[in-house]
C-alpha positions as CSV (number, residue, x, y, z in Angstrom):
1,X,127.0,84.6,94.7
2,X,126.1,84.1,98.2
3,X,123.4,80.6,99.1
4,X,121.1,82.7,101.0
5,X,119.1,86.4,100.2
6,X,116.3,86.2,101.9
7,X,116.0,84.3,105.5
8,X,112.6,84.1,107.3
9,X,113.1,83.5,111.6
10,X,110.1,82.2,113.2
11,X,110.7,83.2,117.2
12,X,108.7,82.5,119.9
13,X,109.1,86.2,121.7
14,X,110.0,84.2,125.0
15,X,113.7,84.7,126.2
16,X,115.1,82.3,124.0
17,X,114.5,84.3,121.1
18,X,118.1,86.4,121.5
19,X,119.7,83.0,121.3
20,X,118.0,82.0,117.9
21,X,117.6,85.9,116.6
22,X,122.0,86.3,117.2
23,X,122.4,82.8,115.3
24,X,120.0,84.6,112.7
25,X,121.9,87.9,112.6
26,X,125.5,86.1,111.7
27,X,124.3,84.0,109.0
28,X,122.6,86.9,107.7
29,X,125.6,89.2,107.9
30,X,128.2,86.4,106.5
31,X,125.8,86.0,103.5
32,X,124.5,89.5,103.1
33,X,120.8,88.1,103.8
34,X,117.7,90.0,104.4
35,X,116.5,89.0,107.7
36,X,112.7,88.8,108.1
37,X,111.0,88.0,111.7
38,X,107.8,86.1,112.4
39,X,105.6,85.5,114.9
40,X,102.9,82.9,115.2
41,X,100.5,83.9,117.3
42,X,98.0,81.0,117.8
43,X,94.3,81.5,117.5
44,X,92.7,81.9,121.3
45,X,89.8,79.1,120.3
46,X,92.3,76.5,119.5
47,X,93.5,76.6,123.5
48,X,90.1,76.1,124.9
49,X,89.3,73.7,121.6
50,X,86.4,75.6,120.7
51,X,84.7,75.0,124.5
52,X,84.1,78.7,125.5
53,X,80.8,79.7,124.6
54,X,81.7,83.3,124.8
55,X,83.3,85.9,122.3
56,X,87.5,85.3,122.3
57,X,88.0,88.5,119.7
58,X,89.2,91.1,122.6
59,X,91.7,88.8,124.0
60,X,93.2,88.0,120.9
61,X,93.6,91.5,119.2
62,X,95.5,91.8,123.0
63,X,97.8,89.2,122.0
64,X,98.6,90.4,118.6
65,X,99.1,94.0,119.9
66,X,101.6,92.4,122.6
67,X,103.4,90.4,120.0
68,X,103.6,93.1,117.6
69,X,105.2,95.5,120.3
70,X,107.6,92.6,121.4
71,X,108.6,91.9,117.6
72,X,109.2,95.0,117.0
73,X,111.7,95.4,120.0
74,X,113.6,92.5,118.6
75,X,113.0,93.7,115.1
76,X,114.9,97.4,116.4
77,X,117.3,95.7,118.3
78,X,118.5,93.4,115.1
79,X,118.1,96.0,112.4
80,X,115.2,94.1,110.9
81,X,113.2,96.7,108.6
82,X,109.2,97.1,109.8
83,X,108.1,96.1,106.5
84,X,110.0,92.6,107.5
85,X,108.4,91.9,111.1
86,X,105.5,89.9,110.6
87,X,102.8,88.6,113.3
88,X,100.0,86.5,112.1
89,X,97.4,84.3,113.0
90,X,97.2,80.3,112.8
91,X,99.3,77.2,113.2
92,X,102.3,77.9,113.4
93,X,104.1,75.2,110.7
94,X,101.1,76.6,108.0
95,X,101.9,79.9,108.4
96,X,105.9,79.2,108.3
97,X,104.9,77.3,104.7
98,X,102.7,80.2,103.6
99,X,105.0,83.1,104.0
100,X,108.3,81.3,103.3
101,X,106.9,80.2,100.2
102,X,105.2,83.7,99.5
103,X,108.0,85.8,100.6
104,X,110.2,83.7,98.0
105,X,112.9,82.8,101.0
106,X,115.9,80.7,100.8
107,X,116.2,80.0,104.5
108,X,113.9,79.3,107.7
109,X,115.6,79.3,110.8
110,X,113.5,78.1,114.1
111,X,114.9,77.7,117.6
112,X,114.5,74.3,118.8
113,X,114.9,72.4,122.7
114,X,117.5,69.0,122.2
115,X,114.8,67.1,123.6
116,X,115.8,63.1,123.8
117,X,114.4,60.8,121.0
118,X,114.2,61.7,117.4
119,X,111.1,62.7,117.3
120,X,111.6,65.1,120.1
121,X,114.9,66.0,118.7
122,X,114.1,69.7,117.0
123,X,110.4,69.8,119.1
124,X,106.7,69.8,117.3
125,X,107.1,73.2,115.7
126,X,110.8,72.7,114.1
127,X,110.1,69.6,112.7
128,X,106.7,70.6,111.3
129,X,108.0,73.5,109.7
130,X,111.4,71.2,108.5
131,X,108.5,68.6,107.2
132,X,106.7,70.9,104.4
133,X,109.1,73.6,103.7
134,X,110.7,74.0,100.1
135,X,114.2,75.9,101.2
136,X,116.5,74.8,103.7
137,X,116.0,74.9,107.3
138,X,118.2,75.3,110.3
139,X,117.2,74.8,113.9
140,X,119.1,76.8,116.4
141,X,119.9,74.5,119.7
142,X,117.9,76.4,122.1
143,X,119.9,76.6,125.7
């Protein structure tokens, strides 16, 4: 019976994703794993804090169209089935929590820069989602 059957991978869609989405695609493959991919898209009002008097909606259906598009390149290019490439709205550690635990998955995997210091060690994303996750976690060394 293999440890893993279902394995959520939260990228970022820069290009460091290849380097998380290959360490992904072997652990998958060694333990016959479905692979799903997320993307976090972060709501437009929390980079201005709320400042903008003005209406944000356009600019963030453009950056979930672009995210979508760029998830589903990586999702083609990986073999990951449409049904498994998610993009959604929010903070990124909540939405990690949400789906993992909805989706029933066994393993998150989240890139992560080898910053200096522990509590720069797997970056504010990797060790939210490693903080508040209920299946095991890996953090691909991001290069």
């Amino acid at each position: 019976m293999s440890a893993y059957k279902k394995m959520l991978v939260a990228i970022d869609l820069t290009e460091e994703a290849p380097q998380v989405l290959n360490k992904a695609k072997a652990i998958s493959s060694a333990h016959g794993a479905e692979l799903m991919l997320v993307h976090v898209v972060e709501p437009v009002g929390y980079a201005y804090g709320g400042d903008i008097p003005m209406d944000l909606t356009e600019l963030q259906d453009q950056l979930d169209k672009a995210a979508k598009e760029q998830l589903a390149k990586y999702g083609d290019e990986y073999g990951v089935a449409k049904d498994d490439q998610v993009v959604t709205v929010g903070r990124p550690e909540s939405e990690i929590h949400r789906l993992a635990k909805e989706q029933d998955v066994d393993l998150v995997i989240v890139g992560s820069h080898g910053r200096k210091g522990f509590q720069l060690l797997l970056g504010s994303t990797a060790n939210g989602v490693l903080h508040g996750t209920e299946c095991d976690v890996l953090a691909v060394r991001i290069h």
